[in-house]
Each structure stands twice: as structure tokens, then as C-alpha cells.
KELUM-323246 format. One record per residue (C-alpha): residue number from 1; residue in one letter; x, y, z. Coordinates in steps of 0.1 Angstrom, whole numbers, plus 5000, padded with zeros to 4 digits. Layout:
BEGIN
+-----+----+------+------+------+
!   i ! aa !   px !   py !   pz !
+-----+----+------+------+------+
! NUM !  A !    X !    Y !    Z !
...
+-----+----+------+------+------+
This chain:
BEGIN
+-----+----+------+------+------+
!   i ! aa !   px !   py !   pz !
+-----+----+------+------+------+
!   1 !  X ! 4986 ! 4331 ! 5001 !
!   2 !  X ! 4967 ! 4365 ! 5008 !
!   3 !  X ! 4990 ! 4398 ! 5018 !
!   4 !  X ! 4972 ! 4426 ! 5038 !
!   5 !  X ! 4988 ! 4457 ! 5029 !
!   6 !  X ! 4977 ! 4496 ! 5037 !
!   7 !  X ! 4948 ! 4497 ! 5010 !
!   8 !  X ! 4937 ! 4461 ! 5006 !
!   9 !  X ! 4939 ! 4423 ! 5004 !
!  10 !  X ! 4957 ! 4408 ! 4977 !
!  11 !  X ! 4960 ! 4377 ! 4963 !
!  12 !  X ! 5002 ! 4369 ! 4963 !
!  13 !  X ! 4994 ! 4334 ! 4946 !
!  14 !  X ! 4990 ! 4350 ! 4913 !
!  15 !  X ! 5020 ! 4373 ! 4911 !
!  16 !  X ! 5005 ! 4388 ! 4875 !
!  17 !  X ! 4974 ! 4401 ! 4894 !
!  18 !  X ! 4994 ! 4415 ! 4921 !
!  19 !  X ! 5016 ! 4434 ! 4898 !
!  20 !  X ! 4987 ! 4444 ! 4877 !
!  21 !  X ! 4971 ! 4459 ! 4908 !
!  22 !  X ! 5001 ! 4476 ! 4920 !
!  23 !  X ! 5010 ! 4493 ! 4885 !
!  24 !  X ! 4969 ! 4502 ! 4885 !
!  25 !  X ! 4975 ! 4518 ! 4918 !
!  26 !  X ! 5001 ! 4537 ! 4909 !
!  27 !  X ! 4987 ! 4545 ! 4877 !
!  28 !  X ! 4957 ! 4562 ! 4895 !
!  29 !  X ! 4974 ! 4582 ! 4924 !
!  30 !  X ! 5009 ! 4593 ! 4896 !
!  31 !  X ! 4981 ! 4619 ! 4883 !
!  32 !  X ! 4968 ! 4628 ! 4917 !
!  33 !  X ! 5000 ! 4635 ! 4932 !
!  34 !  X ! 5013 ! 4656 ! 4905 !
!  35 !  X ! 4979 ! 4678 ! 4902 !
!  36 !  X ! 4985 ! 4685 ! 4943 !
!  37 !  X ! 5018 ! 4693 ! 4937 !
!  38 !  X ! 5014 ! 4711 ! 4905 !
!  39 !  X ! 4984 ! 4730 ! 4923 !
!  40 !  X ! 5011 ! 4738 ! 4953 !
!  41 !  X ! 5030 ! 4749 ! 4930 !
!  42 !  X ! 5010 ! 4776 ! 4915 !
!  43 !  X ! 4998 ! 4790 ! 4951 !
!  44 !  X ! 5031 ! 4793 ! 4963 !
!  45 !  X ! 5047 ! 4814 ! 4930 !
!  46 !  X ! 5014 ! 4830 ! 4924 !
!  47 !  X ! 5026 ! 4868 ! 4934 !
!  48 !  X ! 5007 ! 4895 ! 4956 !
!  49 !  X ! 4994 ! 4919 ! 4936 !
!  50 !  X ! 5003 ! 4950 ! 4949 !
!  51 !  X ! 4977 ! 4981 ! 4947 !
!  52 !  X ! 4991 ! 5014 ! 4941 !
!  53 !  X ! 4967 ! 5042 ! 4956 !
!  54 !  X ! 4969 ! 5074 ! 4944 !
!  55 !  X ! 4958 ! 5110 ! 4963 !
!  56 !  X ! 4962 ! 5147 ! 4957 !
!  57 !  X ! 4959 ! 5175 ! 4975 !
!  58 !  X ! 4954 ! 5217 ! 4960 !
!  59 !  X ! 4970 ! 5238 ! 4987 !
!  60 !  X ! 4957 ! 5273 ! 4990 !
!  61 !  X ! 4957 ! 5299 ! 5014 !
!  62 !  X ! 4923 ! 5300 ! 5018 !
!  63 !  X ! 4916 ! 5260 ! 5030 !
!  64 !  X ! 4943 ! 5270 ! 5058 !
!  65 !  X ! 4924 ! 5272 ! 5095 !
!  66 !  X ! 4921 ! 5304 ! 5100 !
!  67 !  X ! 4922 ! 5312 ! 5061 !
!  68 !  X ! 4950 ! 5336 ! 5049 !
!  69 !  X ! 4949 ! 5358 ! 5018 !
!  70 !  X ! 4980 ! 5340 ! 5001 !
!  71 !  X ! 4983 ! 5341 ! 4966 !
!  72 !  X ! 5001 ! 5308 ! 4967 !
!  73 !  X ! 4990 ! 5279 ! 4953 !
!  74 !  X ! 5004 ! 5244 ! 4948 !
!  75 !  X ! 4999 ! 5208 ! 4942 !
!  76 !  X ! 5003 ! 5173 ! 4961 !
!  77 !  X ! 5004 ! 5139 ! 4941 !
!  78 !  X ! 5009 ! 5109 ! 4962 !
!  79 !  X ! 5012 ! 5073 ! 4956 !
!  80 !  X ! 5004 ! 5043 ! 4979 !
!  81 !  X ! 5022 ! 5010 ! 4977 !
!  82 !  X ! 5000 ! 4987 ! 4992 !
!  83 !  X ! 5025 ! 4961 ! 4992 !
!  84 !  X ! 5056 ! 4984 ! 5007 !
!  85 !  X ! 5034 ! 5005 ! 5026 !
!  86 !  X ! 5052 ! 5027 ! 5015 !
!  87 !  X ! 5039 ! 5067 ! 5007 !
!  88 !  X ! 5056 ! 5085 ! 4974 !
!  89 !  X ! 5048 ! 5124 ! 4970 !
!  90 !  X ! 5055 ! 5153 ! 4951 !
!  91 !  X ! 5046 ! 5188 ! 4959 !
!  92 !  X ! 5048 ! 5218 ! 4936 !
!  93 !  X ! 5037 ! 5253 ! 4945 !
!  94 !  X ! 5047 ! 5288 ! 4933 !
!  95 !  X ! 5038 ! 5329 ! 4947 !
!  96 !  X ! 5041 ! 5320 ! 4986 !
!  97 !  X ! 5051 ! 5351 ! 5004 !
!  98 !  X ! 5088 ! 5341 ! 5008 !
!  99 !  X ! 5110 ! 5308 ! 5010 !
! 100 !  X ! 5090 ! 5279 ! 5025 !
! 101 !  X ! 5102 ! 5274 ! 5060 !
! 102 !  X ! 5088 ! 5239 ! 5067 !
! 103 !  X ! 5063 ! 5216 ! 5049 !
! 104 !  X ! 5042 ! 5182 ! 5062 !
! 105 !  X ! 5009 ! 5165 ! 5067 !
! 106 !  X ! 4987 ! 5165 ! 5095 !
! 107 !  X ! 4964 ! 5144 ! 5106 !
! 108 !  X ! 4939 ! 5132 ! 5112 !
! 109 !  X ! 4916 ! 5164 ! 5107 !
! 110 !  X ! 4887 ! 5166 ! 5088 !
! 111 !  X ! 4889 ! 5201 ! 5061 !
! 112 !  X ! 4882 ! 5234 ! 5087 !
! 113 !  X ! 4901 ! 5215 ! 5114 !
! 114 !  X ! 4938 ! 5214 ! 5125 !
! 115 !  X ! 4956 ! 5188 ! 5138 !
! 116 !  X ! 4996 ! 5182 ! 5148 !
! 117 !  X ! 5026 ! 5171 ! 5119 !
! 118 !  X ! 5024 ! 5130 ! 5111 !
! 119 !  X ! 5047 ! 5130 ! 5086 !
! 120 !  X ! 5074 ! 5155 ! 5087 !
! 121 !  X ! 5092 ! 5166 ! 5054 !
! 122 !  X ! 5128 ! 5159 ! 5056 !
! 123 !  X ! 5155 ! 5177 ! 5038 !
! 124 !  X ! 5148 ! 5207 ! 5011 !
! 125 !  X ! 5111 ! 5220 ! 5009 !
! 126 !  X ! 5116 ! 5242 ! 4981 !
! 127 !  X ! 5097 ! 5234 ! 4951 !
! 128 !  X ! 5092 ! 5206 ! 4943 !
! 129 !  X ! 5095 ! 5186 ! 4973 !
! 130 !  X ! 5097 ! 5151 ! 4967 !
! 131 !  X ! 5098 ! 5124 ! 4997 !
! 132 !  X ! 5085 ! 5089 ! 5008 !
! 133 !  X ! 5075 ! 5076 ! 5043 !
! 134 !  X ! 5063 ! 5044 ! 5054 !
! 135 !  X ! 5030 ! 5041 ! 5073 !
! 136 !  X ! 5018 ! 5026 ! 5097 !
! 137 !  X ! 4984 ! 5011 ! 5096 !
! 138 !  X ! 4963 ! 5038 ! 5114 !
! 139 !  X ! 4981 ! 5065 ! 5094 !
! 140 !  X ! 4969 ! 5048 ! 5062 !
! 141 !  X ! 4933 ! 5048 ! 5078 !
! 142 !  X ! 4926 ! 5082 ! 5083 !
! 143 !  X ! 4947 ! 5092 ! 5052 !
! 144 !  X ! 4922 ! 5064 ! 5037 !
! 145 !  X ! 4890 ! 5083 ! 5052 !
! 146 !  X ! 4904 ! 5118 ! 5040 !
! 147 !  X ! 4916 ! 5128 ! 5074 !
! 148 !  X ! 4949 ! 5140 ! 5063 !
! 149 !  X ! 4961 ! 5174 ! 5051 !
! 150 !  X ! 4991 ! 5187 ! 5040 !
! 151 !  X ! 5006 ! 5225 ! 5043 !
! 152 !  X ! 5034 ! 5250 ! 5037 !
! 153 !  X ! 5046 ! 5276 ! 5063 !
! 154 !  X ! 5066 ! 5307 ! 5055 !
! 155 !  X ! 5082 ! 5333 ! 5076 !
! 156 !  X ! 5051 ! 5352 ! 5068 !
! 157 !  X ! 5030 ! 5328 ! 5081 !
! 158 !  X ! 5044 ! 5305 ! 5105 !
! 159 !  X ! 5013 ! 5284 ! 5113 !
! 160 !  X ! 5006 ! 5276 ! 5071 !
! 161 !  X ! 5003 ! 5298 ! 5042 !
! 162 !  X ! 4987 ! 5271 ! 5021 !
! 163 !  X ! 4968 ! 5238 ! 5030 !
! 164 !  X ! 4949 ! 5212 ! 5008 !
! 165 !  X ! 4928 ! 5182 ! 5021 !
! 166 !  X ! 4946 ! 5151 ! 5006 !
! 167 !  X ! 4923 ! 5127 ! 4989 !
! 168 !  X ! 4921 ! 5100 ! 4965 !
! 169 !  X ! 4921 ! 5104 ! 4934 !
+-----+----+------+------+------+
């Protein structure tokens, strides 16, 4: 008596062989079916790897556009999360002409050019300003390509007292 299963023909009228083949067959695909799934596995626990980015900007009055004879200076250190998209700063600066009045980045510009607020600052911008903003994907290409600055304005100068190009670092 023959039996046609899914893989072959076998022989029923020796019930030894037919066991033998079965526990061969399983024997064979046990290993294959736990490499797939151990394989699975490892893809679907492996985790992203995040990329932090980071960029800096020197502010100064004279990178502002039109330059300004400020004696100000300060500092910008920023941090991409690739995996948040999510943008960290800090910004410290000291001898503006008075209290800072308002503080973001512009964009996109290249240095010598101006260009409107992206990012506003929210709450304090005395020194240091700290802040975060998620971006969105064409704010984290031109910021990317260097087309991004950010400034401080004063009373004194209500257009920007000091400026820096933010790059990576």
C-alpha cells in the first residue's frame, strides 16, 4: 500500500520505514524552522540606531546683514535626534546692548543673506536659552546644507544684534 502525501510517495506496508522517514523529515526542517524564526527574531528586536547630529553657531554683530558694531558675542550648541527628529539647543551670550528682546533661527539663508523666523524661541531668552523643536523634513535639509542662522535682537537693534551661521560640527 503506497500513501501520496505533500512531499512524496511512501511505502505504508513497512510501517518502520515510514516512521523513519517521517522522524528524518522532521529531523531536517526542526533546524530550518527554528533558524527562520530565530533569524525573525533578531530583525524584529534589532533596534534603530539613532544618530545624534550636532551644530554650532558663534553669534556676532558683525555676521548680522547689515553688520552692527555690537560688542556682543555668544554661542549656539545644538543637537539632532535623528530618531525623534527632534532639535536640542543652548545659547549663551554676554555684552549685548541691553536685555534681549526676542531670539530664533532663520532660514534658509546662506551667510550675508536674511531670511524670515523658522523656529521661534519660546519662553525666556535671557542667557542661556535653552529649547527643543521638532522638524520637519525640509527644515532638517537646509539646516543640513548650512542654510540656517540663528540671531538675537535687542531694543537697540530690533532687526539682530548678533547672528551666527549654524553648522555642524
Amino acid at each position: 500500500m503506497e500513501y501520496a502525501g505533500a512531499h512524496d510517495v511512501i511505502d505504508l506496508s513497512h510501517p518502520r520505514t515510514f516512521l523513519e522517514d517521517y522522524i528524518m523529515q522532521m529531523d531536517f526542517f526542526r533546524p530550518v524552522v527554528a533558524a527562520l524564526a530565530l533569524g525573525a527574531l533578531m530583525l524584529a528586536t534589532t533596534p534603530v540606531m539613532a544618530e545624534a547630529i550636532s551644530y554650532k553657531a558663534d553669534l556676532k554683530g558683525a555676521t548680522e546683514v547689515p553688520p552692527n558694531d555690537s560688542q556682543g558675542t555668544g554661542n549656539l550648541d545644538a543637537v539632532y535626534d535623528t530618531a525623534s527628529k527632534k532639535m536640542t539647543y543652548t545659547v549663551t551670550y554676554t555684552g549685548l546692548t541691553g536685555p534681549a528682546t526676542a531670539a530664533h533661527f532663520h532660514g534658509p539663508a546662506v551667510a550675508g543673506a536674511n531670511a524670515p523666523p523658522i523656529v521661534p524661541v519660546t519662553g525666556s531668552v535671557a542667557s542661556p536659552i535653552k529649547g527643543e523643536a521638532t522638524l520637519t523634513e525640509a527644515q532638517l535639509a537646509d539646516l543640513q546644507a548650512g542654510r540656517w542662522y540663528f540671531n538675537i535682537h535687542t531694543a537697540a537693534h530690533k532687526e539682530g544684534e548678533i547672528r551666527g551661521q549654524v553648522l555642524k560640527k
